[in-house]
N, C-alpha and C positions, 0 to 999 in steps of 0.2 A: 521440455517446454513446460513452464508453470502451468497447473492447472490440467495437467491431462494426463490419465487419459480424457478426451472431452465428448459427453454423451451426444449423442445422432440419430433422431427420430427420422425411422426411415418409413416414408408412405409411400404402400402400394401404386403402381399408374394405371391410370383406369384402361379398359380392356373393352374394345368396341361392340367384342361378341357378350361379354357378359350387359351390357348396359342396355337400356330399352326406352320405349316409352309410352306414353298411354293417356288417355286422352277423350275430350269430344271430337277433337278433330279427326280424331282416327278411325271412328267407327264407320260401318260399312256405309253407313245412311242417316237422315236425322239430321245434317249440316242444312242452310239454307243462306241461299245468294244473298250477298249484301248485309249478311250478319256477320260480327264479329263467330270464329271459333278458336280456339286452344286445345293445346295437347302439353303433356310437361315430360323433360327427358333426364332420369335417371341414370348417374356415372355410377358403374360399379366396377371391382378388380377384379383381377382375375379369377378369386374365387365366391365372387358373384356378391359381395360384400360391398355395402355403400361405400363410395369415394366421399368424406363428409369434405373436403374443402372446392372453391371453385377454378375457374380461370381454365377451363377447357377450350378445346376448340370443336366446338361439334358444327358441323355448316349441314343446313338444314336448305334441301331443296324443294321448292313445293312447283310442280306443273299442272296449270290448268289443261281444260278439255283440248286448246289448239296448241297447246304444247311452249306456251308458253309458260316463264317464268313468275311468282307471286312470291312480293319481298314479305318473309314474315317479318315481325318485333320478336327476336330471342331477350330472355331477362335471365343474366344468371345471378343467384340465389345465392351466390357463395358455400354452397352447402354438400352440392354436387347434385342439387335440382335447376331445372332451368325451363322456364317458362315460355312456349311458342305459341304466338297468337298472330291470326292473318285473315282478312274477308277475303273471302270466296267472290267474285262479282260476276263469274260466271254458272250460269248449271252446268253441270254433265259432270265426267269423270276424273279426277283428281288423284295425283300421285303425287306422295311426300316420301321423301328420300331423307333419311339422318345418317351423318357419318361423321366418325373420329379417325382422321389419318387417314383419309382416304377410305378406311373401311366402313360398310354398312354398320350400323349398329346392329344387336342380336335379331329383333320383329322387325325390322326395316327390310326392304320400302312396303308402303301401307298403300292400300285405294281407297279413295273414295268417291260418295255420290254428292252431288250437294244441289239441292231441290231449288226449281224455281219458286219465287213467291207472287204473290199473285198480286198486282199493282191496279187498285180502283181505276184508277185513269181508261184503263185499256178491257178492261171487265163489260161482260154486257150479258143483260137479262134478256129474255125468250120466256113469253110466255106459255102456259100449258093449257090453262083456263080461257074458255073462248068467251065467255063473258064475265063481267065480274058486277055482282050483285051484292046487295046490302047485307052484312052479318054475315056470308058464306067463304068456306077458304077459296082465296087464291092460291095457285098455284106456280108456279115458273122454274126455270131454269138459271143459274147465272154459270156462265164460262169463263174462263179463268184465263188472263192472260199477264205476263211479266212486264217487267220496264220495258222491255224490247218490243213489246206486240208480239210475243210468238205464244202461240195458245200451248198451256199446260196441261199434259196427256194422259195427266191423273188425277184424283180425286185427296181426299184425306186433309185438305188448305182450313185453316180456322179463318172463316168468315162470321161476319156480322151486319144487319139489314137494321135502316134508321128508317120506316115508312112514316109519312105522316099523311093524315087524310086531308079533304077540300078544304077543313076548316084549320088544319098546322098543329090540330093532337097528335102527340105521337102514336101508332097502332102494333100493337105487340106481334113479333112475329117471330116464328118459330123454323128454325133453319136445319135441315135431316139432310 
């Protein structure tokens, strides 16, 4: 046949156990409800060596706390990265499952936590100060509760307090 012998780049096929991924979404903690998170999933070959082109099939399962299903957005990258991002809308405990062929990839399955946030609406202050007098700190409490109304069982939430006094100055206050 004219022209040949005819040259044949042969590329490695990626290899579930060498491939990974790694991420915010992956870490043990730090996620929080109703926020976008992401993780990205790295093809590599058998001998642990980037896969640079794309068109895999990785299927990516992610289980909320009742067991159910949460559809991520995968983006592949052409490159043999590929991009997963999914809200969380529920707290509690989270498992993400990545697989090529049926097999786990290499760190797969991952858990995680994903913290509730704290929703003004359902929030309520307790005072601590039994009276409150001119120029003296006040004191108080605010309790922390989600979209849902269910009260948040721990501390560590970034809030911020807008007071203003009788006359609609704002009054600086300081939140520990």
């Amino acid at each position: 046949m004219k022209g040949s012998p005819f040259p044949v780049v042969v590329i490695p096929a990626t290899d579930p156990a060498k491939s990974f991924a790694d991420g915010p979404a992956l870490q043990k903690s730090g996620n929080r409800m109703g926020h976008p998170t992401h993780f990205t999933i790295y093809a590599r070959d058998k001998y642990g060596r980037p896969v640079r082109t794309g068109d895999e099939n990785f299927v990516v399962e992610i289980k909320d706390p009742d067991q159910e299903m949460v559809k991520p957005k995968i983006e592949d990258h052409k490159d043999g990265t590929y991009s997963v991002e999914f809200i969380p809308e529920k707290p509690g405990d989270y498992v993400i499952s990545v697989k090529k062929d049926d097999v786990e990839i290499g760190n797969s399955p991952f858990r995680t936590t994903i913290l509730q946030v704290p929703d003004p609406a359902f929030c309520k202050i307790k005072p601590i100060t039994k009276k409150i007098r001119p120029n003296k700190m006040v004191e108080f409490i605010v309790e922390t509760f989600d979209k849902f109304g269910k009260p948040i069982p721990y501390g560590g939430q970034t809030l911020t307090a807008n007071i203003k006094g009788p006359d609609g100055k704002h009054i600086p206050a300081t939140i520990m």
